[in-house]
N, C-alpha and C positions, 0 to 999 in steps of 0.2 A: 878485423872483428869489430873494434871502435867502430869504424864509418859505415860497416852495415848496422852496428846497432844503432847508431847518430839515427840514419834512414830510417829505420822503421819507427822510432817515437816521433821521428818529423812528420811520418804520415801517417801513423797512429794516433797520431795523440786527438786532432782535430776529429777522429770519428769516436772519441771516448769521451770529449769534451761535450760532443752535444748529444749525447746518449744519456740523458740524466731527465728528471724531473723539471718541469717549468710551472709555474704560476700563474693564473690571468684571473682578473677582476673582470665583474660586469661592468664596474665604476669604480673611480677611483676620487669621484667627488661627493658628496652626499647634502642637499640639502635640505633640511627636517623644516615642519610645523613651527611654527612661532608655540610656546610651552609658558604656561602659569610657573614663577619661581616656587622651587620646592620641589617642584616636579622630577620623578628620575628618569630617563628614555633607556631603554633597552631598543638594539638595533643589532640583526643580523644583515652580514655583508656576503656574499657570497662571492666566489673562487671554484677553479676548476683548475686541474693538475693538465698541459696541453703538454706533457712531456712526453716521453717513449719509458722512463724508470718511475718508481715510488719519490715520492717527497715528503720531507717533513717540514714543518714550519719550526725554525729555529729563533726568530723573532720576532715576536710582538707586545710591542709596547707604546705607550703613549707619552706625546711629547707635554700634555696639558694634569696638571695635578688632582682636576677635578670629573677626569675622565678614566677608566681601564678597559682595558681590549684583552681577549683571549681567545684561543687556538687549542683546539685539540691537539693532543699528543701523537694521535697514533699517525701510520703511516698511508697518504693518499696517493690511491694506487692512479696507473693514465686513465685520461677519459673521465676519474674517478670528478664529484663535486663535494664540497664543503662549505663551511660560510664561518667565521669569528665573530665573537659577541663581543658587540661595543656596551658599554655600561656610563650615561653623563649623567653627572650629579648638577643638577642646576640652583645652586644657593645664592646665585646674587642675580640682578636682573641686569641686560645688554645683550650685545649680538656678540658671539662669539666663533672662532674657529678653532677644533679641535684637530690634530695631526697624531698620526698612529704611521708606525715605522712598522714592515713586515718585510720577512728575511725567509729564504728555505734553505736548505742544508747545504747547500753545495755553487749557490751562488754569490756572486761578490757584491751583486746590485739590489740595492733596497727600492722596496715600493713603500709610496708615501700616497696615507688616502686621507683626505680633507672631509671632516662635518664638518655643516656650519649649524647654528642655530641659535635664536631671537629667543632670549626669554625676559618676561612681563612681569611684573610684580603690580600689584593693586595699591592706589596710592590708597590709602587710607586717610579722613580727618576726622578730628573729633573734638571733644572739649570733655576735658575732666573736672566734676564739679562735686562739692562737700554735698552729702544727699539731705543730710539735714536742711539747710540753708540757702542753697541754690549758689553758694558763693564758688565763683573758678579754682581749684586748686595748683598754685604754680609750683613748675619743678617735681611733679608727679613724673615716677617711671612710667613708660607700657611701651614692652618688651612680648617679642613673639616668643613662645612658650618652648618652642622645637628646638629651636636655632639660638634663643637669647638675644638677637638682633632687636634695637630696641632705642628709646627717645624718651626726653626729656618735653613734658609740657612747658609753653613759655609762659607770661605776666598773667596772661587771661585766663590757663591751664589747656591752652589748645595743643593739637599735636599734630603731627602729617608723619605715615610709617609708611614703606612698600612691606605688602602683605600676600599671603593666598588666599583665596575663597576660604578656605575653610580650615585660615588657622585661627588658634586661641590666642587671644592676647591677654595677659595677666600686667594689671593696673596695679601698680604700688605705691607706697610714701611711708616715710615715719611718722608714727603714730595714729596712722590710720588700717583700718583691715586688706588684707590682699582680696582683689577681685580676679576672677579669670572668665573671659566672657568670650 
């Protein structure tokens, strides 16, 4: 009784084992547009179930703090297609690479899919100056309004900030008015 049931999971088991749901990417690398800091990229990735059963995505998550990934719940039937939304917040400027860990229900091996992507920040310069007087003001704030990211004018009241097109920068000091321009 043992060694015929021994037998039938020895040659069972391997038509049960690949009788399940599989995963396949179009790509498993991605690389985006160089992007103005600030910017947020939304990114659908597409997936298709190439198994013979239903699947679920049991994991997805991202290895980078400034990035999230997510996965519908329900279950992708074979044949069926899908795609996860990547979400990157790009608050500093450099080239980066972001990694996203994706898992389905029933397998042991992860897939791992790479963005990259270059973001740019606007060097900004300027000279902060007393408006009455035309005199430099040193040691003035100016600080991005969003972010707070932000610099100190030096002797002459000059500055240099990475910026976007179209953020506010708010000028301060003691004793004088706040500007935001």
């Amino acid at each position: 009784m043992k060694l015929t049931l021994c037998f039938k999971l020895l040659f069972l088991y391997p038509l049960f084992a690949f009788s399940q749901g599989k995963i396949k990417f179009n790509s498993l690398e991605y690389k985006l547009s160089p992007v103005n800091i600030g910017k947020t990229i939304f990114l659908k990735i597409p997936f298709s179930n190439i198994g013979n059963k239903p699947m679920i995505i049991t994991k997805c998550q991202s290895t980078n703090a400034t990035s999230i990934i997510s996965a519908s719940k329900k279950s992708i039937l074979p044949n069926q297609s899908d795609s996860l939304t990547v979400k990157i917040l790009n608050n500093s400027s450099g080239n980066f690479r972001h990694k996203f860990v994706v898992g389905i229900d029933h397998q042991e091996n992860l897939t791992i899919i790479e963005v990259t992507i270059s973001v740019f920040g606007t060097n900004l310069f300027g000279k902060v100056v007393n408006k009455k007087n035309g005199e430099p003001l040193p040691f003035a704030t100016v600080r991005i309004d969003k972010n707070g990211i932000g610099t100190t004018t030096d002797f002459d009241g000059k500055y240099s900030l990475k910026a976007s097109l179209n953020d506010t920068l708010i000028f301060s000091m003691t004793g004088m008015k706040t500007l935001k321009v």
